[in-house]
N, C-alpha and C positions, 0 to 999 in steps of 0.2 A: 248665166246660161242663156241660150237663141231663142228666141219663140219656137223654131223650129224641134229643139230639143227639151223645152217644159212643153209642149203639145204632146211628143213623142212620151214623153214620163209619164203623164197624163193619163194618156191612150194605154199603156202599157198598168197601169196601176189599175182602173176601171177594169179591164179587160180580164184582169186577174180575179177583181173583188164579184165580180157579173160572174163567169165560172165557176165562182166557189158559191155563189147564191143558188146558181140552176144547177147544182151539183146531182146527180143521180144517173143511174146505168139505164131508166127505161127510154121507150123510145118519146115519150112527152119531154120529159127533160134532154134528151138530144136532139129535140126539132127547137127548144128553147134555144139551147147552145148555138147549134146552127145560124137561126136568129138574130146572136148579139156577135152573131163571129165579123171581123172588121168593122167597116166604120170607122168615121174620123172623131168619133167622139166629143163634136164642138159645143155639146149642151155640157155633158160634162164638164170639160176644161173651163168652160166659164163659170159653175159652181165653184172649182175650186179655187179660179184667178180671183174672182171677185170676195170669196171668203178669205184669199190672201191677202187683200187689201188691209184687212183688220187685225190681221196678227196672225199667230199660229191658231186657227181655228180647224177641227177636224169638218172634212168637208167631204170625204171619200163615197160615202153610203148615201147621201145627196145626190152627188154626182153620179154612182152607180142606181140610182133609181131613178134619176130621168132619162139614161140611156136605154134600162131596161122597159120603159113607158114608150121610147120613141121606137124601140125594134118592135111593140106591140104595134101601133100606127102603121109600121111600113107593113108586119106580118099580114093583116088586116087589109091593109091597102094596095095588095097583092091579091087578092083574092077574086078567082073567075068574076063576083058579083059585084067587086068594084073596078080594078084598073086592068085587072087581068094580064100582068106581067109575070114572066117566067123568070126573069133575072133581078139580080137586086143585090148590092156589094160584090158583082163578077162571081155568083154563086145562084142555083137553080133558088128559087123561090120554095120557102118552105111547102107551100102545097103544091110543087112539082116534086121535091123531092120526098115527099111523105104523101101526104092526101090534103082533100081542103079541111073534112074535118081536125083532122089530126095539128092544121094551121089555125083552124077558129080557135080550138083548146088550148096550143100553144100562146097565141096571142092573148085569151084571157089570164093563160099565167103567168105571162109577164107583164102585164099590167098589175094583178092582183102582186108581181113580185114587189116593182116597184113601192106600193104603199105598204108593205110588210117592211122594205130599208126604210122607208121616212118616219116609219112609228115605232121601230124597235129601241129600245134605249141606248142601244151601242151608237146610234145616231147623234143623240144627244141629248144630253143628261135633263136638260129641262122639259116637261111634259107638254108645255105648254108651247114651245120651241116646234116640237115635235108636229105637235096639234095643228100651229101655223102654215108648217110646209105641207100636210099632208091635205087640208082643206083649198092652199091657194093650189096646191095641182090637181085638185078634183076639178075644181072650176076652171082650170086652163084649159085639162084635158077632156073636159067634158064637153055638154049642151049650154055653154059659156064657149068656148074656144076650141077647140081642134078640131072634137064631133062635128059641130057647127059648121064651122068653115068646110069640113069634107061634103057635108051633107048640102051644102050651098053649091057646092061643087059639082057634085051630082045631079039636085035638081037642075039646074040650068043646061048641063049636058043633056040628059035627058030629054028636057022641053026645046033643045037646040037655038036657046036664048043666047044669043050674045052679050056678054054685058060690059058695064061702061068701067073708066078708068077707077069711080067710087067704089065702085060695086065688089071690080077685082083687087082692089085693096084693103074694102072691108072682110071679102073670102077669105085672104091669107094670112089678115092678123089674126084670125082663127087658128086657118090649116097647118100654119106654119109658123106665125108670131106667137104665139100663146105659150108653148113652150121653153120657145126663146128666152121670154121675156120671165117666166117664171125662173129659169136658170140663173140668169141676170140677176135678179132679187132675191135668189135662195143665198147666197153667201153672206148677204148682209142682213137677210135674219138669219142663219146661223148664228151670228156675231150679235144680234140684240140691236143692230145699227139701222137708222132709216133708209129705206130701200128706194128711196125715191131717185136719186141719180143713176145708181145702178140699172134702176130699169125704166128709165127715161134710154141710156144706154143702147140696151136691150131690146126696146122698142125700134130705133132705127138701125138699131142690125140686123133684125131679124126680116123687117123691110129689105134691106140690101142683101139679104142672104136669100131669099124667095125673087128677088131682082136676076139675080147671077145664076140661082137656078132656070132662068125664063131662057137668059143668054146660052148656058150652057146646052138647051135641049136643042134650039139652033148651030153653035156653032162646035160644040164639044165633040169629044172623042167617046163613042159607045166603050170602046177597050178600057179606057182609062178610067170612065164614072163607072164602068161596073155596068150598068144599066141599060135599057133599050132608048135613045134619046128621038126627039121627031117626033112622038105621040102627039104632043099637044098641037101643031100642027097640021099635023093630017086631021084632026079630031075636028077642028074648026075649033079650039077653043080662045077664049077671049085671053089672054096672057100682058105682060109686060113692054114685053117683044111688041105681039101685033100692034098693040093700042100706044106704043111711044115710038115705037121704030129702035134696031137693033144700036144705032147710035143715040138714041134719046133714052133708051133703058139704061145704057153703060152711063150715061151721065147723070142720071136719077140715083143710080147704086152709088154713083161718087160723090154726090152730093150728101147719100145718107150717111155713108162714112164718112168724112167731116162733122156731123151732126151726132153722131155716135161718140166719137172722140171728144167733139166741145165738153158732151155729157160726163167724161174724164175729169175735168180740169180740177173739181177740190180733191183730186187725188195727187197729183203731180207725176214725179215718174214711176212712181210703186203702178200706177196703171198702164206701165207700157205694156206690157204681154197684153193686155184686152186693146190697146193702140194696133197695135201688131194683129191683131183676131180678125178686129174689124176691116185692115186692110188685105188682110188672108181669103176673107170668105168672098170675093168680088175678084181675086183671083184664082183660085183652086182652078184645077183641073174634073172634078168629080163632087 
């Protein structure tokens, strides 16, 4: 099978399992749906690639609760008090198309949905298993990693601080790496396996995947990401882009894939599809 067509299975399976979790007729649970509706689903897919690595390991309810934690992040990071975007997957943003509250509520449900897939036993049979994934995503997604990196984010916007090359790379191993990288290491504990390669991995694609995002707000298509692109620089803000230059960012992203891949090698070919991911995310279009 392509990378192109276990991505698409992927997306397609997740997408199913997220629907049947935010299942209900009010309208909380249809701003949820809304929410998790497209997406490329690449936190997923790396749960389940890398939980592939190890055999038949079930990996689905892993994988559908970091998707559901990351439409939390964007629901939230859409909101008039942070980014104040109206669009987001080529669809109005939940609090345009509901209210903001009715988006705060939203967003705390599917975060809370999230850690209800990682601790339910249909997850996986060991409690212990369970306990692992649910704690290492508390700390990715919290005042350890995601929170963090946004809230650094912010402040500096705010105080219209520019900051240095260090600075914006320790912002997005928060904002943007933390999850990554937790996804990366969720399949190999799933499997009881050490997670250290995996999310050595994970680490530098999650770096090249917030690289490509830098490029894209510059040179992408608004139609095609779905999204409003340009923010960041009108904003003044410090990025990848501004502080390497649009050809010195594309060769940092190329550099980190290579570096991602090496992180590959005691897998052999069983890790092409994550071979293939990494060189995916530094091309997408979106």
């Amino acid at each position: 099978m392509s990378f192109a067509d276990r991505l698409e299975e992927a997306r397609a399976r997740i997408g199913a399992r997220l629907a049947e979790a935010a299942g209900g007729s009010d309208p909380l649970h249809a701003a949820m749906r809304h929410a998790l509706a497209g997406g490329k689903r690449l936190r997923g897919f790396l749960v389940i690639e890398g939980a592939r690595l190890y055999g038949d390991v079930p990996a689905l309810d892993a994988a559908a609760a970091i998707e559901a934690l990351h439409a939390y992040s964007l629901v939230h990071d859409d909101l008039p008090s942070m980014d104040d975007d109206a669009l987001r997957r080529g669809q109005p943003t939940v609090h345009v198309r509901w209210d903001e509250a009715t988006a705060v509520l939203a967003g705390d449900a599917l975060q809370s949905l999230a850690f209800e897939l990682v601790t339910d036993p249909a997850c996986h049979p060991d409690p212990g298993v369970r306990a692992e994934l649910a704690v290492s995503l508390a700390r990715a997604a919290g005042a350890r990693g995601m929170v963090l990196g946004q809230a650094r984010d912010i402040a500096a916007e705010s105080a219209g601080r520019a900051l240095d090359l260090a600075a914006v790379e320790a912002l997005q191993a928060g904002k943007t790496g933390a999850l990554i990288e937790w996804s990366g290491r969720a399949g190999a504990v799933l499997s009881g396996a050490d997670p250290g390669p995996l999310g050595a991995y994970a680490r530098a694609l999650g770096r090249a995947f917030q690289i490509a995002d830098d490029v894209l707000d510059v040179e992408g298509d608004a139609g095609l990401a779905g999204k409003a692109l340009g923010k960041d620089e009108g904003a003044g803000k410090a990025t990848f882009v501004s502080l390497l230059g649009l050809g010195g960012a594309k060769a940092r992203a190329a550099d980190l894939v290579a570096e991602a891949r090496d992180a590959l090698a005691p897998f052999g070919p069983e890790a092409d599809g994550l071979r293939d991911l990494a060189g995916y995310v530094v091309t997408r279009d979106r």
